[in-house]
C-alpha positions in Angstrom: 12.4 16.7 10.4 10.3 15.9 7.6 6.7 17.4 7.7 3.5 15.6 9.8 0.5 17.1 7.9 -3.0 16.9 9.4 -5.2 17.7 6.6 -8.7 16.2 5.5 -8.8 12.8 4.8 -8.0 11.2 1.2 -10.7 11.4 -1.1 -10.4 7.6 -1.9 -13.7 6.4 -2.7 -15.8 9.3 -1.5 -17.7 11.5 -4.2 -18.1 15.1 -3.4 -21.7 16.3 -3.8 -23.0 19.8 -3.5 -26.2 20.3 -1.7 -25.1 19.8 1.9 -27.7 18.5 4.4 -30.5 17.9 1.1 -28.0 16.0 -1.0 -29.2 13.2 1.5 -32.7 11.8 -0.2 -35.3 12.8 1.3 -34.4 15.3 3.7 -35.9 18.7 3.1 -34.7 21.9 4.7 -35.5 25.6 4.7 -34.4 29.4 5.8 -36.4 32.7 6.0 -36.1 35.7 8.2 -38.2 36.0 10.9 -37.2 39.2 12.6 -34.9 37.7 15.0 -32.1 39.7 13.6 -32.0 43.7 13.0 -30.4 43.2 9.9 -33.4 41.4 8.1 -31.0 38.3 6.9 -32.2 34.7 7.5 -32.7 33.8 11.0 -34.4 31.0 11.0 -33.8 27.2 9.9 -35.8 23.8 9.5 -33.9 20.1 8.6 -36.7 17.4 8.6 -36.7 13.9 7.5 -39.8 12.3 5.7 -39.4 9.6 7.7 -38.5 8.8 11.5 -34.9 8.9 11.6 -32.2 7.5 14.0 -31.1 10.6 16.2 -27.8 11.4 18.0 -26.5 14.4 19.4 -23.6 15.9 21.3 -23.8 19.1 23.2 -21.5 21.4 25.0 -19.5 21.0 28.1 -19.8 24.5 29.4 -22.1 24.6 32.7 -24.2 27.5 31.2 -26.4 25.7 29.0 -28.5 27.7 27.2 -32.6 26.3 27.3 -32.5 24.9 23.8 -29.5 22.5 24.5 -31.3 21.3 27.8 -34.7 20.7 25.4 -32.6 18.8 23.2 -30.8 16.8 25.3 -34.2 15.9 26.9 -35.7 14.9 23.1 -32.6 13.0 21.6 -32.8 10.5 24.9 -34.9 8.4 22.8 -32.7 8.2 19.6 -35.6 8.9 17.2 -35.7 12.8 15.4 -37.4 13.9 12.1 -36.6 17.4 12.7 -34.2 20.3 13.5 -35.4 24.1 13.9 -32.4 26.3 14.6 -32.7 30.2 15.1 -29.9 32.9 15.1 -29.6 35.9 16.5 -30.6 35.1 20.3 -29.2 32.0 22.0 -32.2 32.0 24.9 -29.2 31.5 27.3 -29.9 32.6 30.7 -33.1 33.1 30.4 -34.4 31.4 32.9 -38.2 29.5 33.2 -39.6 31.6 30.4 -36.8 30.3 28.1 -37.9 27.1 28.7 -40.9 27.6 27.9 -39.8 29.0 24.5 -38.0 26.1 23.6 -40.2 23.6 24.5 -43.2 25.7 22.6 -41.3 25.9 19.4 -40.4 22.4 18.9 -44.6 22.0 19.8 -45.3 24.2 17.1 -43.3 23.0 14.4 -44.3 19.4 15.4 -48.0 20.0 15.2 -47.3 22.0 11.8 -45.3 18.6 10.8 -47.6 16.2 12.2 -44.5 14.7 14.6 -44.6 14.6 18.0 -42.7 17.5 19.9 -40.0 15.0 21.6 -39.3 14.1 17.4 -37.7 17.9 17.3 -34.6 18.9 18.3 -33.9 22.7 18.6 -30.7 25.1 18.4 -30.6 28.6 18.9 -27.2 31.1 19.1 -26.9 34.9 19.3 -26.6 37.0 22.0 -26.7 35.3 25.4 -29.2 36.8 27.9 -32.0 38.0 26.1 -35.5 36.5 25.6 -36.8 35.4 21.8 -38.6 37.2 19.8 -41.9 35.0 20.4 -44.5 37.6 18.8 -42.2 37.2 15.4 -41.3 33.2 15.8 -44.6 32.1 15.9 -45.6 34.0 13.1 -42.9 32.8 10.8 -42.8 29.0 12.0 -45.8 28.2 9.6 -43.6 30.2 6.5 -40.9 28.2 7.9 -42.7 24.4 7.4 -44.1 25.7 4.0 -40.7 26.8 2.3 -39.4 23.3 3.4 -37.5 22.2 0.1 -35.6 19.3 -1.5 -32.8 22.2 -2.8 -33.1 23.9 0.7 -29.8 23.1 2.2 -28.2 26.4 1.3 -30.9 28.5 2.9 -30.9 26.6 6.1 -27.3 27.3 6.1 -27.6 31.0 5.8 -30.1 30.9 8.1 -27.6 29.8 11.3 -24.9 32.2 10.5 -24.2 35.4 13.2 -20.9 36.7 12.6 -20.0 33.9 10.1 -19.5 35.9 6.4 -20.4 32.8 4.6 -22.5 29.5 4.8 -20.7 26.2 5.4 -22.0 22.9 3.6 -20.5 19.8 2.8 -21.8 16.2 1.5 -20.1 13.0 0.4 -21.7 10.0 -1.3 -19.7 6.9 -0.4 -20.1 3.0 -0.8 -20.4 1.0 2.2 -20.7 -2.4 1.7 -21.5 -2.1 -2.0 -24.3 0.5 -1.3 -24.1 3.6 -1.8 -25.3 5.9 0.9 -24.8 9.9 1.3 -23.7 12.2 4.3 -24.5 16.0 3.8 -24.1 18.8 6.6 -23.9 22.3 7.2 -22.5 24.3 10.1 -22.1 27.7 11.8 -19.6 29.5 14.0 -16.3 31.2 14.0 -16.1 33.1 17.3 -16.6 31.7 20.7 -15.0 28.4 19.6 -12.9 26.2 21.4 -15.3 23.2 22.1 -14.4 20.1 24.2 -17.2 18.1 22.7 -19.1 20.0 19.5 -18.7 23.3 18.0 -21.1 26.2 17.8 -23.7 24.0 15.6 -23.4 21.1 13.1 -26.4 19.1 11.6 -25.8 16.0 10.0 -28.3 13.9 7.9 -27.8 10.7 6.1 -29.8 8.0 4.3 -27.4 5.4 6.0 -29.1 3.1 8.6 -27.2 2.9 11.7 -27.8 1.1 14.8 -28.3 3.8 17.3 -25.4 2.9 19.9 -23.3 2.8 16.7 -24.8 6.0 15.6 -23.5 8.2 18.6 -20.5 6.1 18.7 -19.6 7.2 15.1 -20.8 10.9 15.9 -18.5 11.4 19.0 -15.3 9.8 17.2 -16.0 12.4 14.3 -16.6 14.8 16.7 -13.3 13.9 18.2 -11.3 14.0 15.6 -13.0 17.4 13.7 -14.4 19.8 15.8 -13.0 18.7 19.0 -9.9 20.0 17.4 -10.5 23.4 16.4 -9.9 26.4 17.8 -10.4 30.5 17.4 -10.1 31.9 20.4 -10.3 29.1 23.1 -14.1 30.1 24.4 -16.8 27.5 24.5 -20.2 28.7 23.5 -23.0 27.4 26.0 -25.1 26.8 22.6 -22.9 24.0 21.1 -24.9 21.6 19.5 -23.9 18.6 17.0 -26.9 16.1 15.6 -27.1 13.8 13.2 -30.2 12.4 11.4 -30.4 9.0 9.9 -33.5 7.8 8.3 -32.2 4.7 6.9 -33.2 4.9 3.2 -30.2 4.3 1.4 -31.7 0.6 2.6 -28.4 -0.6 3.9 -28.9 -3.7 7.0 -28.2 -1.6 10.0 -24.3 -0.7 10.6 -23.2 -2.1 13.8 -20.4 -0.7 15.8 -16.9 -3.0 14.8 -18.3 -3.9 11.0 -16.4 -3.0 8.0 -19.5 -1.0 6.8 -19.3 0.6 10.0 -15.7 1.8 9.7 -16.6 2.9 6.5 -19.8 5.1 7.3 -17.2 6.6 9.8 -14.6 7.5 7.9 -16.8 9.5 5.3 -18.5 10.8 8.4 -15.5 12.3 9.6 -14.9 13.7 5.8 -17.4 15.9 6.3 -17.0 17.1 10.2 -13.3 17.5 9.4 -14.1 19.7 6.2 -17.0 21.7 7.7 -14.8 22.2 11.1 -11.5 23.2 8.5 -14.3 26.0 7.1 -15.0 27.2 10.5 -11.9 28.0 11.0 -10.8 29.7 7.6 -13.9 31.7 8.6 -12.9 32.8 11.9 -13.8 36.3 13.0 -11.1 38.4 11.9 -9.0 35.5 10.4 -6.7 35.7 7.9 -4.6 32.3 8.1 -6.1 29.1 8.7 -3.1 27.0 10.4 -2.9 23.1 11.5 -0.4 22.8 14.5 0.0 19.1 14.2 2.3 17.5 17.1 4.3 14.4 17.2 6.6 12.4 19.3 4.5 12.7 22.2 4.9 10.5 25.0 0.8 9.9 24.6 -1.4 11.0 22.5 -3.4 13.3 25.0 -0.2 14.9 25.8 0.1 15.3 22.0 -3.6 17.1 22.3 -2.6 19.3 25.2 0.6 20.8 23.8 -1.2 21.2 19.8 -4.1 23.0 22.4 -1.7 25.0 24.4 0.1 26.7 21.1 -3.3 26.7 19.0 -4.7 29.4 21.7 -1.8 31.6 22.6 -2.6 34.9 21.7 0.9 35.6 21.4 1.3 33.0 18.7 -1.9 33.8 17.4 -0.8 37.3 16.7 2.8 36.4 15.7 0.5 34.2 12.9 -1.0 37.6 11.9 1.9 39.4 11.8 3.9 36.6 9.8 6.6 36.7 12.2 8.4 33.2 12.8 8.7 34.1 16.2 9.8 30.4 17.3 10.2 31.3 21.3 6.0 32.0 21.7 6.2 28.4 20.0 8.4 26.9 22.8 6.8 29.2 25.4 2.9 27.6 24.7 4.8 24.0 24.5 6.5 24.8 27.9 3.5 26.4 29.9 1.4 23.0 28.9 1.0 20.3 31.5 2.3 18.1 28.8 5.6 16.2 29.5 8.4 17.7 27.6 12.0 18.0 27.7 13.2 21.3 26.3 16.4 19.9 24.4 14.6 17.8 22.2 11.5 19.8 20.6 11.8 20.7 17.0 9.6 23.1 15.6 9.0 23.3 11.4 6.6 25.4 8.9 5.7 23.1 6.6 9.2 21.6 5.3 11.6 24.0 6.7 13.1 23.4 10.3 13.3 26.1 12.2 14.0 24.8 15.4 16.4 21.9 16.7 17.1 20.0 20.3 15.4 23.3 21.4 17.2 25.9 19.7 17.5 27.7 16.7 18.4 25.6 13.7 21.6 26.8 12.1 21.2 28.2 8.7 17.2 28.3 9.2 15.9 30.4 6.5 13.9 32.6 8.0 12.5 34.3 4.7 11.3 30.8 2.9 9.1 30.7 6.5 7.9 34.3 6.7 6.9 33.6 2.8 5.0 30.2 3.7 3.1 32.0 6.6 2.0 34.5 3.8 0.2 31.8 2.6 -3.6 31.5 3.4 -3.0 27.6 4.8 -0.1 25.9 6.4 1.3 23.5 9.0 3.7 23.8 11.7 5.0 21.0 13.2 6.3 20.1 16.3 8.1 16.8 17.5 8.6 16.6 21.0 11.3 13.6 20.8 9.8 11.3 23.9 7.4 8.8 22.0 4.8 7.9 19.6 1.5 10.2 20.1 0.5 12.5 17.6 -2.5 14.6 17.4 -3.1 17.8 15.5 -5.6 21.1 16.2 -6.5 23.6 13.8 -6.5 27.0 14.8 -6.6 30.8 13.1 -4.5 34.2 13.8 -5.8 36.3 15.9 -6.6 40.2 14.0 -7.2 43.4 15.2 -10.5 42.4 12.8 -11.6 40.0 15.7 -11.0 43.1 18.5 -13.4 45.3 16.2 -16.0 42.1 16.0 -16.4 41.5 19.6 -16.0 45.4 21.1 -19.1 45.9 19.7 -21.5 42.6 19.5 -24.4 43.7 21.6 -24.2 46.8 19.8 
């Protein structure tokens, strides 16, 4: 069975840029510590646009929402933003009226400091869940905050959204879309508590692109979709996932509409990005050691090609068999079998990377087990499965599953 990779997309025409959310003109960002977290790292984070910018966001599923994502949801309605504030450290998640209150006071105070109105400011925040903000210490730093907004800020806002993550994710692309250039930059946090069905822990987008706004969350949501919808680390959804995107239009393009050839191509270089940041996330997963795509094919649909990449991406017993590099090919067919998928036993094959280790449902003769415990030594592979009833194909990227990660999470409040 020859090999199904699910990888980033080809570079093609898309540039690379460092920088991540400030490659994108005229978006400023910034990260200082406020006192959120004990350790005295950055805990605090401002994107803003110099000008109004087109605005869409997705949120999570998960029916515990924590006050910020309600506030956001609230503000985004209108499909204008100039800013993002973001704080780690506490996720003023159940925290009832006061939270609210919170929320909606710190999107006031950076707006006034901004000179924007408060419904022009999104707001993110991720930590521990149950425990009130720090008030006393975010309204003191908010004005350091606005002041240490910079063009080369990018990388500090990043740092300053990390909890458990050990190092800043940033990506940004400069691509041509119909013969202008325009740029994409974003940064994003998270590698426990992931398993989103519609964002990850938090992304932030920015773009000089102008975009139409129904086009705008059309674009975000298939990214989404195809990135961070397919990610995993240990199959919990946070109730802080947030995604938004910023576009403030100054790359001077005539507005993309959804169906347009500039369109697809400000979507494809989107989904660069998403899929590169979300492939970060999950090398970075707490306790991770392997970051593996399990990309599935033959399906007989392409959600039953999601289901079954799902079901085997979050079995601890794969997970660990990952960790272990042990080709242990019957968890494989277990997490196929337990989905709600359609399958039929005697015609799954199972491969790591090139080398076929399972046939019509049973162990390939003359599978060499060593050349597949050596490619699981390797920091990145693929396994592939075909599941011999049709055309769907899908793919999820997911991590092993340490003893690191049991040490991580024993002890979070703590």
């Amino acid at each position: 069975m020859p090999e199904a990779r699910a990888t980033e997309p080809k570079p093609g025409d898309l540039e690379w840029l460092t920088g991540g959310v400030t490659a994108v003109p005229e978006i400023l960002a910034s990260g200082i510590a406020a006192g959120i977290k004990p350790s005295g790292k950055k805990d605090l984070a401002l994107l803003y646009s110099s000008s109004p910018a087109r605005a869409a966001a997705v949120f999570t599923s998960n029916q515990v929402k924590g006050a910020p994502v309600l506030v956001s949801q609230e503000h985004v309605k209108s499909g204008v933003a100039q800013a993002i504030v973001a704080s780690s450290g506490c996720s003023n998640v159940c925290t009832g009226e006061q939270g609210m209150r919170d929320a909606r006071e710190m999107t006031k105070v950076v707006g006034d400091l901004l000179r924007i109105p408060a419904r022009q400011v999104l707001i993110a925040s991720t930590g521990v869940i149950g425990q009130p903000l720090p008030m006393d210490r975010i309204r003191a730093a908010l004005p350091k905050l606005v002041k240490a907004l910079s063009p080369q800020g990018g990388h500090a806002a990043a740092e300053a959204i990390m909890t458990t993550d050990t190092r800043p994710k940033e990506a940004a692309v400069k691509v041509e879309v119909n013969g202008r250039p325009i740029t994409i930059g974003g940064i994003a946090k998270g590698v426990g508590m992931i398993e989103p069905h519609l964002a990850t822990m938090f992304c932030f987008l920015t773009t000089d692109a102008a975009v139409a706004p129904a086009a705008l969350r059309s674009a975000l949501k298939r990214s989404v979709d195809d990135s961070f919808n397919r990610i995993t680390v240990d199959s919990d959804q946070s109730t802080s996932d947030t995604v938004a995107i910023l576009a403030n239009g100054l790359a001077e393009t005539a507005p993309l509409d959804a169906g347009s050839r500039g369109f697809r191509q400000f979507t494809r270089a989107l989904g660069a990005v998403t899929t590169r940041l979300a492939r970060m996330l999950v090398e970075d997963g707490e306790g991770a050691t392997r970051l593996v795509t399990v990309a599935v094919r033959g399906a007989r649909t392409r959600r039953d090609a999601v289901v079954v990449a799902r079901s085997v991406a979050n079995s601890p017993l794969v997970k660990t068999a990952i960790n272990g590099q042990d080709p242990n090919w019957g968890r494989i067919m277990m997490a196929i079998g337990k989905s709600p998928a359609r399958v039929e036993a005697d015609k799954i094959a199972v491969a790591f990377e090139d080398e076929l280790l399972v046939e019509r449902g049973m162990l390939r003769d003359g599978a060499k087990h060593e050349r597949i415990r050596e490619t699981m030594t390797r920091p990145a592979y693929t396994i592939t499965i075909d599941l011999g009833l049709g055309r769907g194909e899908a793919h999820v990227f997911t991590c092993d599953l340490s003893e690191e990660y049991v040490r991580i999470n024993a002890k979070y409040t703590t």
